[in-house]
mmCIF file of the N, C-alpha and C atoms, coordinates in Angstrom:
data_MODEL
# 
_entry.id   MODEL 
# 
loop_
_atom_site.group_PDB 
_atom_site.id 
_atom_site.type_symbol 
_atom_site.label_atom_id 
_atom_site.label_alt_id 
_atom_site.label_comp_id 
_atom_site.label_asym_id 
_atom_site.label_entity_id 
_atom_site.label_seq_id 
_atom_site.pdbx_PDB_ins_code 
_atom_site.Cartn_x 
_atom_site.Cartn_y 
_atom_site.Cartn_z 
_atom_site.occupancy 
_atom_site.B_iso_or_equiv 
_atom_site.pdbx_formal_charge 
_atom_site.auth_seq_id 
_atom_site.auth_comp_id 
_atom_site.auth_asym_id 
_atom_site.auth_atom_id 
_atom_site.pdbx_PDB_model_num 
ATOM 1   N N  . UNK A 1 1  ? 136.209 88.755  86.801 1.00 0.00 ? 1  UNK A N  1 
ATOM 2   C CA . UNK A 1 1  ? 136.296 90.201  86.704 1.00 0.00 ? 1  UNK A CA 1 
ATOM 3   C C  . UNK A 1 1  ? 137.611 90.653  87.344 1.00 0.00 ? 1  UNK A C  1 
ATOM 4   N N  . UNK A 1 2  ? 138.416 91.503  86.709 1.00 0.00 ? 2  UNK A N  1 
ATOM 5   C CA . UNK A 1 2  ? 139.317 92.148  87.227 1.00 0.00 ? 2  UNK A CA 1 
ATOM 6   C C  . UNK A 1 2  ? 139.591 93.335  87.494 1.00 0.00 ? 2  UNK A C  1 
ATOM 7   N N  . UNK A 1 3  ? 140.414 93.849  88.267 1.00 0.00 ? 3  UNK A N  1 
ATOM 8   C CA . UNK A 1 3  ? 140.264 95.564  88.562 1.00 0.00 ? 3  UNK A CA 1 
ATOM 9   C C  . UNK A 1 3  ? 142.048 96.050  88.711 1.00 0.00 ? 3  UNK A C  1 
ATOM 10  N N  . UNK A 1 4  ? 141.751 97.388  88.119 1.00 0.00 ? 4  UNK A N  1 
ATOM 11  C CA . UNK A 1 4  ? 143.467 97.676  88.604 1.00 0.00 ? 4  UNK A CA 1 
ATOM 12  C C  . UNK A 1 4  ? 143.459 98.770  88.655 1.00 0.00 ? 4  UNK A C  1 
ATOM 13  N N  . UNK A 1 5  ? 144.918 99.954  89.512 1.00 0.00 ? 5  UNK A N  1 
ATOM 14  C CA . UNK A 1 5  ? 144.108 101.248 90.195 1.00 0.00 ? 5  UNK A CA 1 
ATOM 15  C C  . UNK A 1 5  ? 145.546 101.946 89.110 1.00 0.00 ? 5  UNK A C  1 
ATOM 16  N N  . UNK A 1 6  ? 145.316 103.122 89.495 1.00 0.00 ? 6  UNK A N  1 
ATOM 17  C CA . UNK A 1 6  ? 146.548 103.933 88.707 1.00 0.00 ? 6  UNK A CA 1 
ATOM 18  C C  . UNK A 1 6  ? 146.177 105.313 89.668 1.00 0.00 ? 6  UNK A C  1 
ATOM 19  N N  . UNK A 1 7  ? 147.240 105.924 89.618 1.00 0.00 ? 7  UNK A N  1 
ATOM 20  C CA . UNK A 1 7  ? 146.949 107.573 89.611 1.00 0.00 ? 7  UNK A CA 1 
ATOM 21  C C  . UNK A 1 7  ? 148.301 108.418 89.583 1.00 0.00 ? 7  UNK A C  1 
ATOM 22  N N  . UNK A 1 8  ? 148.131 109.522 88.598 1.00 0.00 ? 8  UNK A N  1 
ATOM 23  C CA . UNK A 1 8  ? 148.769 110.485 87.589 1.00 0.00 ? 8  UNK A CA 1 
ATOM 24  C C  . UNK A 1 8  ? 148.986 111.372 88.874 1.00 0.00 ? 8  UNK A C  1 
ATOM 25  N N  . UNK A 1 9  ? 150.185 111.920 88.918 1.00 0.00 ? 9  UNK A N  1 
ATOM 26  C CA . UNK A 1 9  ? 150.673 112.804 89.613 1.00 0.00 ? 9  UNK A CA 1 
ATOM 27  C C  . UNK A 1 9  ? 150.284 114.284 88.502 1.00 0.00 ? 9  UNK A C  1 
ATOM 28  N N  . UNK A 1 10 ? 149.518 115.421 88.760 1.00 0.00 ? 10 UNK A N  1 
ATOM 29  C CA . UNK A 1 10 ? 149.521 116.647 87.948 1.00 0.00 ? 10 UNK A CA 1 
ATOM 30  C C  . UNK A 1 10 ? 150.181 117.579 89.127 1.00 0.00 ? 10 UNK A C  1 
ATOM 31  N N  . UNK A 1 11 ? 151.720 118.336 87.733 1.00 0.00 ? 11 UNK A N  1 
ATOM 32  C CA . UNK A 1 11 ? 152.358 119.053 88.306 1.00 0.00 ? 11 UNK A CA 1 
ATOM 33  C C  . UNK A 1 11 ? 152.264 120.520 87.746 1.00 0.00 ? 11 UNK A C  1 
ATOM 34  N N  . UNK A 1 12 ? 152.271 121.537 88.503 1.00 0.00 ? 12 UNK A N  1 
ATOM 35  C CA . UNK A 1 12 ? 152.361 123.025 88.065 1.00 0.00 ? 12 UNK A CA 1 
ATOM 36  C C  . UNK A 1 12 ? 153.933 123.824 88.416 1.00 0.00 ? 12 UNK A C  1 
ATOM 37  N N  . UNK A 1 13 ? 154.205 124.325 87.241 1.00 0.00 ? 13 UNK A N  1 
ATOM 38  C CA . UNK A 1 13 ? 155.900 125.067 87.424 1.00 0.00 ? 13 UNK A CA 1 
ATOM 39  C C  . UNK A 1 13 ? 156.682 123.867 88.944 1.00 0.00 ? 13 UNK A C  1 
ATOM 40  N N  . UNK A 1 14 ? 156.360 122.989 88.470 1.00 0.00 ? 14 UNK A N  1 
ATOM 41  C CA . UNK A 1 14 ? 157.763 121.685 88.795 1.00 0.00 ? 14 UNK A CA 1 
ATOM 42  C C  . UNK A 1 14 ? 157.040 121.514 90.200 1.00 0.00 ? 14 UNK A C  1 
ATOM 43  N N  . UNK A 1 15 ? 155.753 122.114 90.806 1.00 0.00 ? 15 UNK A N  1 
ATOM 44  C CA . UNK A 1 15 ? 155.140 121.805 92.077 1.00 0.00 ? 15 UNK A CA 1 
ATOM 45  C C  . UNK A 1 15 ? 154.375 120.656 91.684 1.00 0.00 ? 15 UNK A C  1 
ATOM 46  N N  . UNK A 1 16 ? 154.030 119.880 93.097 1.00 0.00 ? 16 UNK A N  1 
ATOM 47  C CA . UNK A 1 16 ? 152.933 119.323 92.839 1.00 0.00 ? 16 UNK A CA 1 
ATOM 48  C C  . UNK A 1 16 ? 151.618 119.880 93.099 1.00 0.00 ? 16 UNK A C  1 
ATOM 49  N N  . UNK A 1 17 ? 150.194 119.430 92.053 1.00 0.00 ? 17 UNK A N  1 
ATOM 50  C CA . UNK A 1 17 ? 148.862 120.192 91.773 1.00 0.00 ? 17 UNK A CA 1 
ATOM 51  C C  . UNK A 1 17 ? 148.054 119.378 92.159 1.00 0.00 ? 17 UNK A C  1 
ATOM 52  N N  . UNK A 1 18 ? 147.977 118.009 92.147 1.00 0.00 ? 18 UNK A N  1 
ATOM 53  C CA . UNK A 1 18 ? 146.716 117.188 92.585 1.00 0.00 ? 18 UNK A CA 1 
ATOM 54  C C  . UNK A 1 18 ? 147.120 115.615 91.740 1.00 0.00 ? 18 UNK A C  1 
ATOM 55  N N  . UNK A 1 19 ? 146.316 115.237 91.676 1.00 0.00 ? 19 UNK A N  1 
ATOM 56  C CA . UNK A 1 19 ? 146.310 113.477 91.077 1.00 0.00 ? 19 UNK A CA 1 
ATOM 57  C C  . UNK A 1 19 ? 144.916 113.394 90.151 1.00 0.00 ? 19 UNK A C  1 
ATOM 58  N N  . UNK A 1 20 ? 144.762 112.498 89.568 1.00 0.00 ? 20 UNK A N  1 
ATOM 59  C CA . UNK A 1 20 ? 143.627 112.191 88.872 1.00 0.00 ? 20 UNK A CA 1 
ATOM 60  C C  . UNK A 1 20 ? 144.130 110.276 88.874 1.00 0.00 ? 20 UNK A C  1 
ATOM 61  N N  . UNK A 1 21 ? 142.712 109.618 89.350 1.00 0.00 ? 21 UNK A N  1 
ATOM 62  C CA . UNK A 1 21 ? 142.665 108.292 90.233 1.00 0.00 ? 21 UNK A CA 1 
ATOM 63  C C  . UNK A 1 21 ? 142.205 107.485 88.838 1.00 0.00 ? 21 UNK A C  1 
ATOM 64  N N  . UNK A 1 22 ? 142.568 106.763 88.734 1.00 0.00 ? 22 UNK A N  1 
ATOM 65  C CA . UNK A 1 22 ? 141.747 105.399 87.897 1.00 0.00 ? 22 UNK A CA 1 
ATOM 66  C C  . UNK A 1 22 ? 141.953 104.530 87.807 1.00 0.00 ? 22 UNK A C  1 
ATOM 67  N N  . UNK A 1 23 ? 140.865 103.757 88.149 1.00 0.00 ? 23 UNK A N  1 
ATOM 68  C CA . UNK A 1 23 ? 139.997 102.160 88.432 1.00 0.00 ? 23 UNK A CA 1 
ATOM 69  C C  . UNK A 1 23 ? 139.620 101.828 87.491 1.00 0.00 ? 23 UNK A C  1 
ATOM 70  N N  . UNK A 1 24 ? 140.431 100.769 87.058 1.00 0.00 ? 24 UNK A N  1 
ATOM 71  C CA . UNK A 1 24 ? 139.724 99.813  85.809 1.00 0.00 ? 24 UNK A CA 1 
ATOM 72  C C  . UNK A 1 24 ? 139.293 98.691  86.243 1.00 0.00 ? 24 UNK A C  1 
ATOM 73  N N  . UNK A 1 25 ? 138.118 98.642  85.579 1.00 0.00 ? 25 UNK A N  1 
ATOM 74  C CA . UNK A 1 25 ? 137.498 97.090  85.741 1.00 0.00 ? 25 UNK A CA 1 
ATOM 75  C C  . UNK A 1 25 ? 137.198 96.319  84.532 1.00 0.00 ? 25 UNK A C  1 
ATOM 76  N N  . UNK A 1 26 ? 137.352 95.434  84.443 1.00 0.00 ? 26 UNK A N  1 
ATOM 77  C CA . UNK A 1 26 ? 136.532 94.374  83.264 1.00 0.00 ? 26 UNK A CA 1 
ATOM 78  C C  . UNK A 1 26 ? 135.551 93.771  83.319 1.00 0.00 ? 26 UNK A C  1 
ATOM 79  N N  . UNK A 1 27 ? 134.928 93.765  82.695 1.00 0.00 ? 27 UNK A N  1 
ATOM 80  C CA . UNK A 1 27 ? 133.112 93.933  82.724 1.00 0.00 ? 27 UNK A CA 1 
ATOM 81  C C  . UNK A 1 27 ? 132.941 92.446  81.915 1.00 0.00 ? 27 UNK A C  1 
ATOM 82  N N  . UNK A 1 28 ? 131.556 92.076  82.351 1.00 0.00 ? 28 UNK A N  1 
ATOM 83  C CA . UNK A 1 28 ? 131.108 90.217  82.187 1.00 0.00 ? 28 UNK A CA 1 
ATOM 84  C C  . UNK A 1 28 ? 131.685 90.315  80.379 1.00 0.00 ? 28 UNK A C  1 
ATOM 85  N N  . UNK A 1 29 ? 131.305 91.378  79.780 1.00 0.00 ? 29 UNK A N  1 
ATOM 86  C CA . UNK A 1 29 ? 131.149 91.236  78.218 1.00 0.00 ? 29 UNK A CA 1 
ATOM 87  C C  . UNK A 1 29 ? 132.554 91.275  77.971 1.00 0.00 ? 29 UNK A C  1 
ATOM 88  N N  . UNK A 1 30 ? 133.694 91.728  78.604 1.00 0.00 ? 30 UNK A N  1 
ATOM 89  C CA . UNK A 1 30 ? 134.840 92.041  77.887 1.00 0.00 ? 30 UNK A CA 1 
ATOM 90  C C  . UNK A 1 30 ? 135.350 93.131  77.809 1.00 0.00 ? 30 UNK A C  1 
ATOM 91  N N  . UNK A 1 31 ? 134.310 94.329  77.854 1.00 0.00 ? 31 UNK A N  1 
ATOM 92  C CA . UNK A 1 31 ? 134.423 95.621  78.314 1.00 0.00 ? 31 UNK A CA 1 
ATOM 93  C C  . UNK A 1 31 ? 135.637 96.210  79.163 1.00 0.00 ? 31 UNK A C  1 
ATOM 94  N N  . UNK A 1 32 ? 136.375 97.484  79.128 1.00 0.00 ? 32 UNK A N  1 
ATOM 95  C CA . UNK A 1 32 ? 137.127 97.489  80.158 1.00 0.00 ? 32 UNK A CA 1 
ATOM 96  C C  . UNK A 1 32 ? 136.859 99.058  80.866 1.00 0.00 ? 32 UNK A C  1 
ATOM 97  N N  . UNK A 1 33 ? 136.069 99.514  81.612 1.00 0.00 ? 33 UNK A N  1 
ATOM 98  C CA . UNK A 1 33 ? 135.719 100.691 82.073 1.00 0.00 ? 33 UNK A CA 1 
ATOM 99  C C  . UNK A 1 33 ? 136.938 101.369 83.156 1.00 0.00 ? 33 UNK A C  1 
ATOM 100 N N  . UNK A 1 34 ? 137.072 102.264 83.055 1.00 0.00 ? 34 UNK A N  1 
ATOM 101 C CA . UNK A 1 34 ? 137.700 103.364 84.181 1.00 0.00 ? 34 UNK A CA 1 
ATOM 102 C C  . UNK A 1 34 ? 136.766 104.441 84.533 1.00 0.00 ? 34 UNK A C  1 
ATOM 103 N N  . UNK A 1 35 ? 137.081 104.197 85.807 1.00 0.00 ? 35 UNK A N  1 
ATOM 104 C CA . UNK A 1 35 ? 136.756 105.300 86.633 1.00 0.00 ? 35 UNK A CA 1 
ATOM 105 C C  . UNK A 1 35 ? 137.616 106.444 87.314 1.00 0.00 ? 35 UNK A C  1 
ATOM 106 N N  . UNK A 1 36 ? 137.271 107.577 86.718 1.00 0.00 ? 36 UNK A N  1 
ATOM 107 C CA . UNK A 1 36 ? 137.978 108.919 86.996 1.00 0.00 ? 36 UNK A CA 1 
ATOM 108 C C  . UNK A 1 36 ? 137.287 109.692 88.539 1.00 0.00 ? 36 UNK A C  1 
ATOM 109 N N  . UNK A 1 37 ? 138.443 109.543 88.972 1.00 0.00 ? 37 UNK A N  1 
ATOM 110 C CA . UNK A 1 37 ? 138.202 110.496 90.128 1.00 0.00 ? 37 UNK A CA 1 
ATOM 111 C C  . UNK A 1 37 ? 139.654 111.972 90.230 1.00 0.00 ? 37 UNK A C  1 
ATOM 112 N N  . UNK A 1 38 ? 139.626 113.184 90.858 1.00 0.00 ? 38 UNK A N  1 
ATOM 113 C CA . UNK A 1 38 ? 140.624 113.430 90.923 1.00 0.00 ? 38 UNK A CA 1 
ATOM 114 C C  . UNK A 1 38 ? 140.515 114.547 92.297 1.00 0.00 ? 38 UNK A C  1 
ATOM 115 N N  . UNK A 1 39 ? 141.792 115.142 92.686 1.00 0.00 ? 39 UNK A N  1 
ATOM 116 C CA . UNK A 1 39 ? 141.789 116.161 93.731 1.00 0.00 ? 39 UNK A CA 1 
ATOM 117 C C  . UNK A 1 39 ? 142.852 117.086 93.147 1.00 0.00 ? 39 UNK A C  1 
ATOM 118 N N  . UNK A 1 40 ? 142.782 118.451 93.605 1.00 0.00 ? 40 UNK A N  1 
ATOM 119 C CA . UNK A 1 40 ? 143.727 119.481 93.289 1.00 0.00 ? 40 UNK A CA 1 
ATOM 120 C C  . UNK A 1 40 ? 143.688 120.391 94.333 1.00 0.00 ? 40 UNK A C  1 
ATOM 121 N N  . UNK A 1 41 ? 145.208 120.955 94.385 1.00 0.00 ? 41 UNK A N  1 
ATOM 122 C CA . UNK A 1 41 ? 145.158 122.132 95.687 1.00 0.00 ? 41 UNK A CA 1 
ATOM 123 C C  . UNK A 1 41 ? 144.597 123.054 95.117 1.00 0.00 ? 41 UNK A C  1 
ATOM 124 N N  . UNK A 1 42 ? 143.817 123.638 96.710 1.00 0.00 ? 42 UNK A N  1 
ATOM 125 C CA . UNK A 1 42 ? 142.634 124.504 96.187 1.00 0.00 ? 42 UNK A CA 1 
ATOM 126 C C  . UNK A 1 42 ? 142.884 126.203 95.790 1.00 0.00 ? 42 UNK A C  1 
ATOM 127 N N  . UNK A 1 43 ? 144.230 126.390 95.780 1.00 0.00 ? 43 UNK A N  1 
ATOM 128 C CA . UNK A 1 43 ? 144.764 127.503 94.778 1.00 0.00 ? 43 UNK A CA 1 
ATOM 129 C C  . UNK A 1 43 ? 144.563 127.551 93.443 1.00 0.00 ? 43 UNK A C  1 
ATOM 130 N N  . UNK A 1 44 ? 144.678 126.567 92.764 1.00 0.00 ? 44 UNK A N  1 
ATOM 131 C CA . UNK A 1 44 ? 144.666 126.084 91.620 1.00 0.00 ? 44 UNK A CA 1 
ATOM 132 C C  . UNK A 1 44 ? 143.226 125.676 91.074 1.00 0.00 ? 44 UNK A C  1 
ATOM 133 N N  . UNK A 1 45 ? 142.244 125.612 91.652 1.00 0.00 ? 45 UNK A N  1 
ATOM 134 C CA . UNK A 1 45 ? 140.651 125.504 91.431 1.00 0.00 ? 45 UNK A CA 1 
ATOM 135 C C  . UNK A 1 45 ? 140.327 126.671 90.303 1.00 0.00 ? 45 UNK A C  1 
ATOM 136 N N  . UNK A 1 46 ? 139.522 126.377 89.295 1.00 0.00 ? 46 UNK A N  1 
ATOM 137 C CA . UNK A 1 46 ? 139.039 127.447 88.464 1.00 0.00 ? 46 UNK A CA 1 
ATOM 138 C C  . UNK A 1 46 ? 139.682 127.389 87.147 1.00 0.00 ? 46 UNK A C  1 
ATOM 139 N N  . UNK A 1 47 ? 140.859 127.010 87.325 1.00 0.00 ? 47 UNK A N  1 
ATOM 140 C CA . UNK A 1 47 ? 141.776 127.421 85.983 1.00 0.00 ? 47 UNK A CA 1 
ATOM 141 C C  . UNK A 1 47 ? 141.863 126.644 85.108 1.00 0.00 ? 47 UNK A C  1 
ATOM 142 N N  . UNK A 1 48 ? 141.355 125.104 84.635 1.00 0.00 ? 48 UNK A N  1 
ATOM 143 C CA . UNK A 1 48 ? 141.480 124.057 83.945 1.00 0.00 ? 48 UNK A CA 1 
ATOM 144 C C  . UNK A 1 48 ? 142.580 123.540 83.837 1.00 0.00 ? 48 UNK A C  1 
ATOM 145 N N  . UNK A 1 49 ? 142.776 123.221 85.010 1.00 0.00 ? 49 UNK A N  1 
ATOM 146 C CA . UNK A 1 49 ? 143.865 122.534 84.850 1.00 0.00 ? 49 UNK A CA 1 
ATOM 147 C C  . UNK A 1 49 ? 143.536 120.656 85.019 1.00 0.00 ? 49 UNK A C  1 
ATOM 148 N N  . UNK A 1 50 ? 142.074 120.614 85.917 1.00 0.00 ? 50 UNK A N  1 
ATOM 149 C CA . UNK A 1 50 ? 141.977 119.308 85.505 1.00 0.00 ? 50 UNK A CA 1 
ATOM 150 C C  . UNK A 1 50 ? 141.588 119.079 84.409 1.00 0.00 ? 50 UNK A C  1 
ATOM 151 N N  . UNK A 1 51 ? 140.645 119.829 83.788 1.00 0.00 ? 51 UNK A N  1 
ATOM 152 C CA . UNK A 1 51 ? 139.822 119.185 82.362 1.00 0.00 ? 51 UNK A CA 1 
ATOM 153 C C  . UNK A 1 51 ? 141.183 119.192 81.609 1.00 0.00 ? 51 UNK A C  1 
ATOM 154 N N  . UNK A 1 52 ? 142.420 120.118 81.518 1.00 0.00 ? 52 UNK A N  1 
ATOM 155 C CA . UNK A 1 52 ? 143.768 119.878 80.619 1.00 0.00 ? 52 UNK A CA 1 
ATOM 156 C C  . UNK A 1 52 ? 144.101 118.288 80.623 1.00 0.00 ? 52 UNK A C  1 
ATOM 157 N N  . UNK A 1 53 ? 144.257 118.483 81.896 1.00 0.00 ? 53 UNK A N  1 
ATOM 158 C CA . UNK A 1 53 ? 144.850 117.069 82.216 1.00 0.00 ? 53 UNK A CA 1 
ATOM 159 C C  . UNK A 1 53 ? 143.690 115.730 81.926 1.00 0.00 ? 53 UNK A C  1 
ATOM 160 N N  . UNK A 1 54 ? 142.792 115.964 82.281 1.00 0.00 ? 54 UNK A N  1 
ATOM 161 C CA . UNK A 1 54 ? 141.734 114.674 81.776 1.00 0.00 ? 54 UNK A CA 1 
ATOM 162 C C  . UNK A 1 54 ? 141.998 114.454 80.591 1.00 0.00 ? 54 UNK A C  1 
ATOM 163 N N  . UNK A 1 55 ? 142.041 115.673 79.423 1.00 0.00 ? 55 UNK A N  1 
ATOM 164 C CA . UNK A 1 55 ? 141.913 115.625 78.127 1.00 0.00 ? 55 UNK A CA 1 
ATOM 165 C C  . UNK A 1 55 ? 142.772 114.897 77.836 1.00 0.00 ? 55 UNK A C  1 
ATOM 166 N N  . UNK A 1 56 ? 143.852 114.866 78.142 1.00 0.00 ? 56 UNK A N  1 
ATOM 167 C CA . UNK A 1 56 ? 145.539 114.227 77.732 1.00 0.00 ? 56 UNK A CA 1 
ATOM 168 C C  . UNK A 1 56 ? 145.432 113.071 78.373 1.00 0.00 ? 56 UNK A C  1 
ATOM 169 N N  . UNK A 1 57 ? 144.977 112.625 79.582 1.00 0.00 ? 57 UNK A N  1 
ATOM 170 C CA . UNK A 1 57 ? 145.055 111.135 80.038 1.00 0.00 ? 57 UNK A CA 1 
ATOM 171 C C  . UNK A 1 57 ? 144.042 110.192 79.291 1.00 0.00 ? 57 UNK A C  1 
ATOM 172 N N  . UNK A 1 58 ? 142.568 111.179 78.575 1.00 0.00 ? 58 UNK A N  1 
ATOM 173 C CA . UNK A 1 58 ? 142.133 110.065 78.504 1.00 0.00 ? 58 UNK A CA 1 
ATOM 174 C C  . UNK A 1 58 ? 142.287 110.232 76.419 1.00 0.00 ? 58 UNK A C  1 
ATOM 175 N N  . UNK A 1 59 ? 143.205 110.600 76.166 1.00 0.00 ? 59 UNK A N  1 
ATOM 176 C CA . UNK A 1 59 ? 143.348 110.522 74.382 1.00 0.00 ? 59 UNK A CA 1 
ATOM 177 C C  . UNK A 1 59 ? 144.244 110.153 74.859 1.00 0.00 ? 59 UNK A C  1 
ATOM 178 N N  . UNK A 1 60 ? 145.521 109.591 75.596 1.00 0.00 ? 60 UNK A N  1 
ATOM 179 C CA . UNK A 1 60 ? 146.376 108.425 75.980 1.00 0.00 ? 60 UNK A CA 1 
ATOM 180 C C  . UNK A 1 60 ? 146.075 107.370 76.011 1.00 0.00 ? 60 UNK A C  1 
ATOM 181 N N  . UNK A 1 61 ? 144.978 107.398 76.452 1.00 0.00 ? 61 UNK A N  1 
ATOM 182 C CA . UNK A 1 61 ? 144.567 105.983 77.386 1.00 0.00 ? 61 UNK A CA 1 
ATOM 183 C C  . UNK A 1 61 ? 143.267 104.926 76.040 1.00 0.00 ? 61 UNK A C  1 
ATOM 184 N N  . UNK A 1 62 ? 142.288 106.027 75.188 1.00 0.00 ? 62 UNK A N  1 
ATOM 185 C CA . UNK A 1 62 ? 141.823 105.886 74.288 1.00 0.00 ? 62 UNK A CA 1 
ATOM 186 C C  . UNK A 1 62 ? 143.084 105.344 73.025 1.00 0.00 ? 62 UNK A C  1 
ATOM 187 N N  . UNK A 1 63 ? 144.441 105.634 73.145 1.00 0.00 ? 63 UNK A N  1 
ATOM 188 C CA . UNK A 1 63 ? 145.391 105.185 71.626 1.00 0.00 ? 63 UNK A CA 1 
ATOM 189 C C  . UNK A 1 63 ? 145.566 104.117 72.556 1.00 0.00 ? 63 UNK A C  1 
ATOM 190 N N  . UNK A 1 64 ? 145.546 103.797 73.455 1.00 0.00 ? 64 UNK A N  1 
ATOM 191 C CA . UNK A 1 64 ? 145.897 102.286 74.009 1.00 0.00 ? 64 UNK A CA 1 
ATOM 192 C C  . UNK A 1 64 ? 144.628 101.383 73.624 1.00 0.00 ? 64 UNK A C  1 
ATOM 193 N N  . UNK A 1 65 ? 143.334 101.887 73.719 1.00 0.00 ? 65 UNK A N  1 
ATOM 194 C CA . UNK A 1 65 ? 142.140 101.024 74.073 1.00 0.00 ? 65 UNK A CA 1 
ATOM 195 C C  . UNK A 1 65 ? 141.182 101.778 73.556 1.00 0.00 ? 65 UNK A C  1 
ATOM 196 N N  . UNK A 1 66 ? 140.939 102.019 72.127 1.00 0.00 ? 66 UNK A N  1 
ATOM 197 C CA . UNK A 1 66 ? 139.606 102.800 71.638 1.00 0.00 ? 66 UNK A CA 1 
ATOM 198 C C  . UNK A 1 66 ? 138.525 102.430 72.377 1.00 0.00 ? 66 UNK A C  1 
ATOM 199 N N  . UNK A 1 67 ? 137.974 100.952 72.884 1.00 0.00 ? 67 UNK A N  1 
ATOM 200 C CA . UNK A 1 67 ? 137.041 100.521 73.101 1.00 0.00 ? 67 UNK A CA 1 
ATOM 201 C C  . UNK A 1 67 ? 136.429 100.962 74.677 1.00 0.00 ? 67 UNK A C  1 
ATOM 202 N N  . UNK A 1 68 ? 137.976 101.283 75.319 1.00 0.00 ? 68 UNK A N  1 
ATOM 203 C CA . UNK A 1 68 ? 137.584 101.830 76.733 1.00 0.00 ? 68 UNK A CA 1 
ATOM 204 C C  . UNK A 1 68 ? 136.450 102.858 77.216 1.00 0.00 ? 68 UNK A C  1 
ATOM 205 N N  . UNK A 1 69 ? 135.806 102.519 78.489 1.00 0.00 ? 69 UNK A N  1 
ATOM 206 C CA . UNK A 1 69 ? 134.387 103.259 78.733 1.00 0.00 ? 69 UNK A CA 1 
ATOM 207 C C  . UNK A 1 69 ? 135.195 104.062 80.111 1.00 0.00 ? 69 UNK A C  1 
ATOM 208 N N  . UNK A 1 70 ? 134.537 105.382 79.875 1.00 0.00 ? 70 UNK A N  1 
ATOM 209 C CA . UNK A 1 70 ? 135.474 106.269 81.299 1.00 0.00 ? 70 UNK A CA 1 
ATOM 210 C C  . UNK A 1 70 ? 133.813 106.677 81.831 1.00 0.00 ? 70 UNK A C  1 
ATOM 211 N N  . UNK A 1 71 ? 134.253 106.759 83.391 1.00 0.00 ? 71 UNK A N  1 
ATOM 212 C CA . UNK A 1 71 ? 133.333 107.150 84.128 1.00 0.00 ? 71 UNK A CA 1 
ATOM 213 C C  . UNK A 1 71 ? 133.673 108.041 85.568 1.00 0.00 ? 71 UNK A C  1 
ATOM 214 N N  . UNK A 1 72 ? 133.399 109.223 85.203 1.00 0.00 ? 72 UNK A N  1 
ATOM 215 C CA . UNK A 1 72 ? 134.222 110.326 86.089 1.00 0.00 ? 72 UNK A CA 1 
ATOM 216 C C  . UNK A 1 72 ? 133.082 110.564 87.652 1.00 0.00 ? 72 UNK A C  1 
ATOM 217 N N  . UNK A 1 73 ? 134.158 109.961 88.429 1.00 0.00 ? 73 UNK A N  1 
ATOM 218 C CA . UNK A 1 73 ? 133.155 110.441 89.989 1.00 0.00 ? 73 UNK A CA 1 
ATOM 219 C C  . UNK A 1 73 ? 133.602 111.818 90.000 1.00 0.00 ? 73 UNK A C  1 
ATOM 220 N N  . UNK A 1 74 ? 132.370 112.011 90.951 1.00 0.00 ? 74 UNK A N  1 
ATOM 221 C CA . UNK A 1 74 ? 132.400 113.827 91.218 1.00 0.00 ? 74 UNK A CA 1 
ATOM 222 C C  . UNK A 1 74 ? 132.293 112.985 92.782 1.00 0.00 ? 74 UNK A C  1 
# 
């Protein structure tokens, strides 16, 4: 089994806004799951700016790996 980490810098008007974290693992079958975690300054709470950004990392990450399984910690 293997694992590998990443995390996306999200920026607002050239500031920085928060990160969104992901942990991939490879699973007994072949599988390759990520796990979504993320944080944002709390000015910026309310406005979608993570679900923007989820949307775009994970239809990135899906043209790399249709088969990929995402799993978002709260």
């Amino acid at each position: 089994q293997s694992a590998g980490f990443r995390s996306t810098t999200i920026l607002f008007e050239s500031r920085f806004a928060g990160h969104i974290f992901e942990r991939y693992d490879t699973e007994h079958d072949g599988r390759i799951s990520c796990n979504l975690g993320w944080n944002l300054v709390p000015e910026l709470w309310g406005r979608g700016f993570i679900a923007q950004a989820l949307t775009q990392l994970i239809e990135d990450r899906f043209r790399i790996n249709p088969s990929m399984e995402f799993i978002a910690l709260c």
